[in-house]
Kinemage of the C-alpha trace (Angstrom):
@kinemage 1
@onewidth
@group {chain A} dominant
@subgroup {mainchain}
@vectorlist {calphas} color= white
{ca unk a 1} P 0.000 0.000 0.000
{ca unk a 2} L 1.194 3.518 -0.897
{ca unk a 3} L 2.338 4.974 2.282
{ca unk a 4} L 1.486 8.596 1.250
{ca unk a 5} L -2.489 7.272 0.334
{ca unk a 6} L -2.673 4.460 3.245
{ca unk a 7} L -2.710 4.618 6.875
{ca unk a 8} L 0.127 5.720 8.711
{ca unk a 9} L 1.606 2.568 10.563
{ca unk a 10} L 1.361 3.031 14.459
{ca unk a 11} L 4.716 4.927 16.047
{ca unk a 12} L 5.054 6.474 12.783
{ca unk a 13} L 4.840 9.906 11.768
{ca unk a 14} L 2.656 11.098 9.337
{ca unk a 15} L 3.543 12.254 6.018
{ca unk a 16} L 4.692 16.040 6.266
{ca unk a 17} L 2.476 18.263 3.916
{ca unk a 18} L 2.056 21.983 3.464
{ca unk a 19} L -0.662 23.933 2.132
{ca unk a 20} L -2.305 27.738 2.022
{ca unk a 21} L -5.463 28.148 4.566
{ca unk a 22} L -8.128 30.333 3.119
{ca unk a 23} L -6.414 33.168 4.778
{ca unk a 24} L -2.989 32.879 2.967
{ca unk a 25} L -0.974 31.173 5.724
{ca unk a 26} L 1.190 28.497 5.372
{ca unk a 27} L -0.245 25.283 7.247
{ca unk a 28} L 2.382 22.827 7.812
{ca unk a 29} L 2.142 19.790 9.956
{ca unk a 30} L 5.625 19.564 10.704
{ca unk a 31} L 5.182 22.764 13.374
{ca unk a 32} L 2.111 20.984 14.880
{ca unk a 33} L 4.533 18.029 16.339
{ca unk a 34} L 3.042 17.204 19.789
{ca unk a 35} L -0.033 18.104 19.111
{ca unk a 36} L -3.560 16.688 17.967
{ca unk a 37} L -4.506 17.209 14.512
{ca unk a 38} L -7.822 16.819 13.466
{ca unk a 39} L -8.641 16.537 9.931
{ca unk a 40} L -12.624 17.147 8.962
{ca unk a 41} L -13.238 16.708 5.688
{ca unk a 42} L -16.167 18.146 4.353
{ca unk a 43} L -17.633 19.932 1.544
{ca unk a 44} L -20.270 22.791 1.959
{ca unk a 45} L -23.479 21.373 0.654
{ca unk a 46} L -23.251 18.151 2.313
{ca unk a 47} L -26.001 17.952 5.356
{ca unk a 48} L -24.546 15.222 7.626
{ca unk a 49} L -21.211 17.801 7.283
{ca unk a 50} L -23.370 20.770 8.439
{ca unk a 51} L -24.680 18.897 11.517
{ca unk a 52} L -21.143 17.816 12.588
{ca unk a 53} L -19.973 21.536 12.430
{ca unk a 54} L -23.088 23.110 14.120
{ca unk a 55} L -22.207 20.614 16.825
{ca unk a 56} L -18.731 22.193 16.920
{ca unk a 57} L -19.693 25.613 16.805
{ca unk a 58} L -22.138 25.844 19.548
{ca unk a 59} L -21.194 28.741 21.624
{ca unk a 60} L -20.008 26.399 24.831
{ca unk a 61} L -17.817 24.258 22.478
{ca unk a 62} L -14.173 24.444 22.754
{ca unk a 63} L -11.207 22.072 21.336
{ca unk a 64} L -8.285 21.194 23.859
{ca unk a 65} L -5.284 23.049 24.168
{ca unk a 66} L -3.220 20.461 22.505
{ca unk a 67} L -5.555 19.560 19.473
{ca unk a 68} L -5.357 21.490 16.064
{ca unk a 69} L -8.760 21.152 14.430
{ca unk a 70} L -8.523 21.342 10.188
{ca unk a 71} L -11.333 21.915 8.397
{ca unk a 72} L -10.798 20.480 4.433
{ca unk a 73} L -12.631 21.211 1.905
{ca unk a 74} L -11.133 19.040 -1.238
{ca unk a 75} L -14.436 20.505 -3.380
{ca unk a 76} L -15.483 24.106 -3.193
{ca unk a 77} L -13.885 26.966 -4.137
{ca unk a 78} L -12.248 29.648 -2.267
{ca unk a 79} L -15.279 31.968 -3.147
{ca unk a 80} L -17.773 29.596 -1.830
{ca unk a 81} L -15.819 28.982 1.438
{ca unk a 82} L -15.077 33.109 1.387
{ca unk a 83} L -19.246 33.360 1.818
{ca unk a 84} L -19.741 30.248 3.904
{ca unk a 85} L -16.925 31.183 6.397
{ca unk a 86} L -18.522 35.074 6.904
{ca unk a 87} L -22.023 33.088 7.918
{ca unk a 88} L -20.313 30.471 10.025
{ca unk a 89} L -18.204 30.985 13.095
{ca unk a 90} L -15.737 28.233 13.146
{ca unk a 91} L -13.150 26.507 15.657
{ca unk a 92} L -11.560 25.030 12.448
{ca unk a 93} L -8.844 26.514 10.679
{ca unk a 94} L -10.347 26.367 6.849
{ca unk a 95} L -8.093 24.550 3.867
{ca unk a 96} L -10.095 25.125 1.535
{ca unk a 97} L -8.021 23.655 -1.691
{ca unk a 98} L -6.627 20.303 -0.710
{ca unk a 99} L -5.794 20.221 -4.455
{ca unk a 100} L -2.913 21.958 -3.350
{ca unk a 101} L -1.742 18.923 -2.051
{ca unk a 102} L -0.784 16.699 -5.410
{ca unk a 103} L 2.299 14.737 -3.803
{ca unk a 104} L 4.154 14.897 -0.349
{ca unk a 105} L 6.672 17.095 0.612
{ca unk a 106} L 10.336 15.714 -0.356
């Protein structure tokens, strides 16, 4: 199995990677070492995706110090995720291209 498209093997760090947020900063998981990440993958017209981040953005929600909540978005464009984020306070920081992402870091 491809390492870069299969699990990670337990004890093993995950592949490095490094991609623009919707803001213009550099994400990169290498300076998250130590921490949590969590990866939510989700598009904006999907409903079961909607629930999960209603859950997460009800006012008394709040991640751990040590986790590093991702939101990805592998299908809309950064103008649909510009006019979702303004109507959606989120916990998440927003990658909204994982196109970016077309092999891993060398």
């Amino acid at each position: 199995m491809n390492r870069w498209f299969g699990r990670t093997p337990t004890g093993e760090n995950a592949p490095d990677f490094k991609l623009l947020d919707a803001d213009g900063n550099w994400v990169e998981l290498a300076q998250m070492r130590g921490k949590k990440v969590l990866l939510n993958f989700s598009m904006i017209r999907c409903g079961w995706c909607k629930i999960a981040l209603e859950q997460f953005n009800k006012p008394a929600y709040q991640f751990a110090d040590n986790i590093v909540p991702l939101y990805v978005n592998p299908v809309d464009t950064k103008e649909e995720m510009d006019k979702y984020r303004s109507k959606v306070l989120s916990l998440f920081q927003f990658l909204p291209m994982l196109r970016q992402l077309e092999k891993p870091m060398e």
